[in-house]
N, C-alpha and C positions, 0 to 999 in steps of 0.2 A: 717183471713181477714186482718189483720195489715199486714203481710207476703205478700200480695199481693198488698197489697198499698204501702210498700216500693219499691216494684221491680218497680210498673208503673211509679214511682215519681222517680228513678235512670236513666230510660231507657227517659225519657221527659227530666233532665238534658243532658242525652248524646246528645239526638236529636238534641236541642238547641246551640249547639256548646261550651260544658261544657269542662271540661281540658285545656290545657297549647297550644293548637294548634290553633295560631289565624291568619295563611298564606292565602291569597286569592286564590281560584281555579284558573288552566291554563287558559288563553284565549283562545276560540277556532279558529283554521287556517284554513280557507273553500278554498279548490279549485277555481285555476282560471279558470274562464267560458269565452265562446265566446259571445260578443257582439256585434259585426261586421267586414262584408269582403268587401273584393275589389277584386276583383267584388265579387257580391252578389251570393250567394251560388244559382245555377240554374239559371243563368246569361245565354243567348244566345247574337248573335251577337257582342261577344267577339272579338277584334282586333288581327289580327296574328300578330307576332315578339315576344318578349321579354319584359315579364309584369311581375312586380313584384307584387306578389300576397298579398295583405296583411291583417292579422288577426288581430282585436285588441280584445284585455281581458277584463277585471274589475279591473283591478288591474296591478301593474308592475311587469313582469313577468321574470324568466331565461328560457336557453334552454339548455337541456342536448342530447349534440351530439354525444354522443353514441347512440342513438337510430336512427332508419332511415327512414327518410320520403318516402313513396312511390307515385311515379309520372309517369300515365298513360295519353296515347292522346298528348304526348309531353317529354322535357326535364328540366333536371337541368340546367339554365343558370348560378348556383354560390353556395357560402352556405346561409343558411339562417343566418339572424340577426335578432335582437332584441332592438330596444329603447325603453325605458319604458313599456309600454304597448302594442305595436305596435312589429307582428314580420310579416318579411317580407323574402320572398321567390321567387327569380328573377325566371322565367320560360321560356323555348324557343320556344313557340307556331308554329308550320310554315305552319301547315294542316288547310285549310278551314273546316268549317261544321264540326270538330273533338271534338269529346265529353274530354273534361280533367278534369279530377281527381286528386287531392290531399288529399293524406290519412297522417292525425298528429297521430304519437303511443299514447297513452298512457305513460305520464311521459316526454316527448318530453317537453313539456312547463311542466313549475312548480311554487312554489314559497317553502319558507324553511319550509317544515312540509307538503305538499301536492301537490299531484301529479295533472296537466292537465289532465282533461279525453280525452281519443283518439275521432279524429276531421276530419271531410269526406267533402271537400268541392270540389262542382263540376260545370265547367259550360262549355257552347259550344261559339266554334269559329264562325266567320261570316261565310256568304256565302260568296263563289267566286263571284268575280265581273263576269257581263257577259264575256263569253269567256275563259275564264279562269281555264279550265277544267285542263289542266297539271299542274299537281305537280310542288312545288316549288323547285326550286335550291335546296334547304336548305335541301328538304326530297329527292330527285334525289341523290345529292351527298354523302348522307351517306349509299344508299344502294349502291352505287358505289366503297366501299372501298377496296374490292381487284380487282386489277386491273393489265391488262396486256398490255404491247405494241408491236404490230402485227408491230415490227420495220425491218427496212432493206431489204421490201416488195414490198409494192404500193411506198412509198417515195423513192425507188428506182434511180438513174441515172445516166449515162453514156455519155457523147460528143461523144463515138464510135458506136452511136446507132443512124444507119441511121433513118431519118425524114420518120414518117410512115408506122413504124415496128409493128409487133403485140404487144400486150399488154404484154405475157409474157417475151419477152427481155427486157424488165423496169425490169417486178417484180425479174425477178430473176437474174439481173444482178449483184448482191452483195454476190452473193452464196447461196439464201433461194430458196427455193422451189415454185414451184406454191400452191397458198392456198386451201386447202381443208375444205370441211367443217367437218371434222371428229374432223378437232385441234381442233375447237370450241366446238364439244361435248367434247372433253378431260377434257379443263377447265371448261365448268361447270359441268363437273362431278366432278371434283376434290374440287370445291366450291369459281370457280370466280365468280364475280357479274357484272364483265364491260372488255370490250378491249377496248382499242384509239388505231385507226387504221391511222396511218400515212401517207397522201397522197403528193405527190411534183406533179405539176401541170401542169410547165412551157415545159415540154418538148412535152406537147399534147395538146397545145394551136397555133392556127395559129396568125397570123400576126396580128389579128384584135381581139385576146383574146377571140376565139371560142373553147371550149374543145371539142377534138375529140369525137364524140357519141361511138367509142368504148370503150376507158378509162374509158369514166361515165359509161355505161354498167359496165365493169367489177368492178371500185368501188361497186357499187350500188350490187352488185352480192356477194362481200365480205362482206358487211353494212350484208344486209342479212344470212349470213350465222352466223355473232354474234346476233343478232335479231332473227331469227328463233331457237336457241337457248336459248333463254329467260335471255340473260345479257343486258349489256347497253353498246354502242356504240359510241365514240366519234370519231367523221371524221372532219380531219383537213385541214388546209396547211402548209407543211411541208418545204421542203428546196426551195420552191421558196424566203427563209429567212434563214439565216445565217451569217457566216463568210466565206463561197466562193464567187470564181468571178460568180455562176452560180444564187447566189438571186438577185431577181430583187425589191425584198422590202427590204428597209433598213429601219430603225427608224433614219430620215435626214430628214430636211426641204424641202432640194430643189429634192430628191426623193418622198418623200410624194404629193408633186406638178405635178410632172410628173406621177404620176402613182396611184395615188387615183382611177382613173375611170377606169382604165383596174381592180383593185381588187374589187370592188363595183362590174365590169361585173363579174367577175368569182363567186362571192359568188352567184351571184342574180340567176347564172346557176345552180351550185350546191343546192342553196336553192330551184330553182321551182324542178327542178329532185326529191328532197325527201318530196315537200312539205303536201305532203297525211299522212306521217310517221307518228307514233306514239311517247309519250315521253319519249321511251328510246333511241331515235336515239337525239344525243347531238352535239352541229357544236362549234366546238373551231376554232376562228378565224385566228390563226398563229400561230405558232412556233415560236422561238427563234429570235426575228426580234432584231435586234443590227446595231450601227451604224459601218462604215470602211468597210473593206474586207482584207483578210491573204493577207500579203507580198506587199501591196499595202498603199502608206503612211505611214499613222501611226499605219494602222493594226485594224484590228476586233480589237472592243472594246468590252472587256465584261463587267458584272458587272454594268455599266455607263456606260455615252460617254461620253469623252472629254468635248466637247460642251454640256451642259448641258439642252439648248435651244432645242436641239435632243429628250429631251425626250416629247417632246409634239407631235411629229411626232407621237407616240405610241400612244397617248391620240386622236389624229384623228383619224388615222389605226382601231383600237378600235372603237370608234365613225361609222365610215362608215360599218365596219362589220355587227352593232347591227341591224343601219339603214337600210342597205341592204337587209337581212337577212327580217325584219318584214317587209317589202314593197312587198314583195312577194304573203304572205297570208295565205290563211288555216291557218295549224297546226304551219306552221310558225310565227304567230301572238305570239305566247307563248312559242314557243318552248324554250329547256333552251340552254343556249349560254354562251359560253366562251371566255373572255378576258386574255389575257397574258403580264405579265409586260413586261421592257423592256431587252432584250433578257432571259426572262424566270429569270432575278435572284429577289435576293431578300434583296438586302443591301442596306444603304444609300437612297440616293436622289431617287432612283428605285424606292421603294415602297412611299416613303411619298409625292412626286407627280407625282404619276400616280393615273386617274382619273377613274372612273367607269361609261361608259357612264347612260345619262339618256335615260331608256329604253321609246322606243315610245308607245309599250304595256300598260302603262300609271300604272303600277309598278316597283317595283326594284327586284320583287320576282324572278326572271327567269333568271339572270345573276349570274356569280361564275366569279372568279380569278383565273389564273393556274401560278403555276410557279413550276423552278425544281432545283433539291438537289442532287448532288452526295457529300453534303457533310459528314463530311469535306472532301474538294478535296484532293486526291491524299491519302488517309487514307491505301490503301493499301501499299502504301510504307513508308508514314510515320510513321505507326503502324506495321509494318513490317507484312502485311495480319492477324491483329487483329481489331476485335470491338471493343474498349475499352470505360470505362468509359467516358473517355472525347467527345469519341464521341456523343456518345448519350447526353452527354452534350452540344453537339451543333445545334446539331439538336433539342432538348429542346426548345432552344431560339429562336430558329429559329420560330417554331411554338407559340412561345410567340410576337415574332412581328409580325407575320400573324393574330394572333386573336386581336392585338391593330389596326392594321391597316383595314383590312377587315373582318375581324371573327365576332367580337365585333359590326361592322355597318351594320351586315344581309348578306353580300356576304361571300358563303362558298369557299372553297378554296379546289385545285384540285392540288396535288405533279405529273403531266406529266409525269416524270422521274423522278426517283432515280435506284440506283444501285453504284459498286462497282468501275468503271471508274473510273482511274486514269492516271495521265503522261503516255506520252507515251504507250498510249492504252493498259495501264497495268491493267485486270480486272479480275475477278473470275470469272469463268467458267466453263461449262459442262466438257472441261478436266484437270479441276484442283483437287488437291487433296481433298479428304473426309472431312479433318479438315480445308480446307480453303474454302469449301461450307459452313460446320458450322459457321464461321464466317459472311459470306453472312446472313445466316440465320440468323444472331441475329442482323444485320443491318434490313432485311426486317421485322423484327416481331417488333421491337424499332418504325421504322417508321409507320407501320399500327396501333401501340397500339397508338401512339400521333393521327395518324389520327382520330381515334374511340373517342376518348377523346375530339377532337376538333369540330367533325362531318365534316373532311376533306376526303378525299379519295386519294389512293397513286396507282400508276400505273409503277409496276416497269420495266426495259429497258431489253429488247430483249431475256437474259440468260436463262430464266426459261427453254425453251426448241427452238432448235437453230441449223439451218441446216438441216440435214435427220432427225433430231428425230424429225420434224414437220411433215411428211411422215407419211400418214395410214400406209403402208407396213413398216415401220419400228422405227414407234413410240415407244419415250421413255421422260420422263422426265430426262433432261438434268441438271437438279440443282432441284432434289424432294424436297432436304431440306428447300430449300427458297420455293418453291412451298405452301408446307406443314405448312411452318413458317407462311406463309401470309394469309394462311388461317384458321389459329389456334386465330392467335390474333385478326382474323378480329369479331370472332362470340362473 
């Protein structure tokens, strides 16, 4: 009995906190909890554009960006951050009525000793306003990213080409073939998503700015053959703009005056022509419209004009296009539509003012930006027919002032042209050597991978396949490897 009364009386010492160990237990670290979002988790009538989503915790929390946030019904507009307690997740919403989803992992937020438990917050976009059934710019131009241009075709022309000839003396007066619709199975077999088919105008237009009903026929006949094919479609005006004596629209003041209303007619004709179309049929307003003309004065201006006042001529042009275009009706009402800086480039005073008109559709969702890039120019001889780093370093930037200037304020952005042109019509081609297509190829895969990234879309110039190998009877890809590039990086 003694023997059992010492043992209880040892074991009640210990319990008590007897011995030389007098340290306070750990504090315990609880996980950071969600206490509210923005928007509220099952949120409808969600706003389209770019909303930064944000969570806040119980507490002030880290983020461990090794782990990866998953984002359905939309994109990543940035990376996430974090102040205090508040983390915040920019997102690029562009779809009406689209369910979005954002999944946090587990361990994603934290604090030091405990992990965030993984975080599902989901809510829907608005409805489309009435009307408003086509897709926005924003979603249009990212399934548009490999793209090709059906160049040296329809925009075709010749001053030795008598007034009132058939249609195919235009098309194939450059050395291409008549179009088939077989090329356009080609490319989407191979895995295009769009052509921009290039139209010049002026030469099938009478006195009074009436386009010959055969002309639109056979456009309208080619439209369909990329459409019937299930890509997307961009029909322009081509060299009725340039640096020839043969454009009749310049980006000039006292041009812009005299001939606003013959180009207002010609859209308004073009536009009732396809106004039944559906939303992959896309109308880019001009080409390359630039002030001067070659050998004349001071000369085609590129890049700028001289006169700097010139470039508001662009911001009209523009302007009457959009107008024109939605004054028509139907599908026209929303159709998506393109603008072009001043002559397609994209330096300087170019991009930071030129103006994006306001669309009369009574949003901004339906308008994009084009311009175009052979840069850096002349890289085939200055890189002696190599890609090199530095290039892709410029074109880098390039795509960093596209997303400052227009990327970043909802209008996506469409590369027209790019390719390997250079001086003195020094380009890579269907018959140039094996290792200097491979360099083409790591030009076009550089450019569609920025595209993808940006949600721009690239449409490269004439090479891919060129001459007879556009011919059913004796088709071939004339440059596979860019072919092949462009649609590697596109997926």
């Amino acid at each position: 009995m003694m023997i059992v009364s010492i043992i209880i009386f040892s074991l009640a010492l210990f319990s008590c906190g007897g011995g030389s160990d007098n340290s306070d237990p750990e504090p315990t670290v609880t996980a950071p909890t969600v206490v509210s979002t923005s928007p509220s988790n099952n949120a409808t009538d969600v706003q389209t554009g770019t909303i930064n989503v944000q969570i806040t915790y119980d507490q002030v929390v880290s983020l461990d960006k090794s782990k990866s946030l998953t984002i359905s019904g939309a994109s990543a507009k940035g990376d996430a951050a974090v102040s205090g307690k508040v983390v915040t997740i920019p997102v690029e919403c562009n779809e009406y009525e689209t369910k979005v989803t954002l999944a946090i992992p587990e361990g994603f937020v934290y604090v030091t000793g405990a992990k965030g438990a993984a975080y599902t917050l989901s809510f829907t976009t608005a409805q489309s306003p009435a009307g408003t059934e086509f897709e926005s710019a924003a979603a249009a131009v990212k399934k548009m990213i490999a793209g090709w241009n059906l160049g040296n075709t329809l925009d075709a022309w010749s001053s030795s080409i008598a007034a009132g000839s058939s249609t195919d003396k235009y098309e194939t007066c450059w050395g291409q073939p008549v179009v088939e619709e077989y090329l356009m199975k080609k490319f989407k077999e191979k895995g295009f998503t769009a052509i921009r088919v290039p139209v010049s105008w002026f030469q099938k237009m009478d006195a009074d700015g009436n386009v010959r009903d055969d002309w639109m026929n056979r456009v309208e006949t080619v439209v369909n053959y990329v459409l019937n094919n299930g890509m997307y479609c961009i029909l322009n005006v081509h060299h009725d703009t340039g640096s020839g004596s043969q454009a009749w629209l310049k980006a000039e003041t006292a041009n812009y005056t005299a001939n606003s209303a013959k180009f207002k007619k010609l859209w308004t004709q073009i536009a009732n022509r396809f106004k039944n179309y559906n939303e992959r049929l896309v109308f880019e307003g001009y080409n390359e419209m630039l002030a001067g003309t070659d050998g004349v004065g001071t000369g085609a201006q590129w890049n700028q004009p001289q006169d700097l006042n010139n470039l508001q001529a662009i911001n009209n042009y523009a302007k009457d296009f959009v107008e024109a275009v939605r004054a028509t009706g139907g599908n026209n009402q929303y159709r998506n539509l393109v603008v072009t800086t001043y002559s397609a480039a994209h330096s300087g005073r170019t991009l930071s003012d030129f103006v994006v008109p306001t669309d009369p559709c009574g949003n901004q969702n339906h308008l994009a930006v084009e311009i175009h890039s052979y840069d850096p120019w002349d890289w085939v001889n200055t890189y002696k027919m190599k890609w090199t780093s530095e290039c892709t370093t410029v074109i880098t930037n390039m795509f960093k002032d596209l997303d400052k200037y227009f990327i970043s304020k909802g209008y996506p952005v469409i590369i027209g042209e790019y390719g390997s042109n250079g001086n003195n019509e020094k380009t890579i081609n269907g018959n140039s050597s094996n290792a200097e297509k491979i360099e083409a190829a790591k030009q076009a895969s550089d450019m569609t991978s920025l595209c993808k990234q940006y949600g721009a879309a690239g449409f490269y110039w004439m090479g891919i396949v060129d001459g007879n190998d556009r011919k059913e009877a004796s088709f071939k890809w004339s440059m596979d490897q860019v072919a092949n590039a462009i649609v590697n990086a596109s997926k």
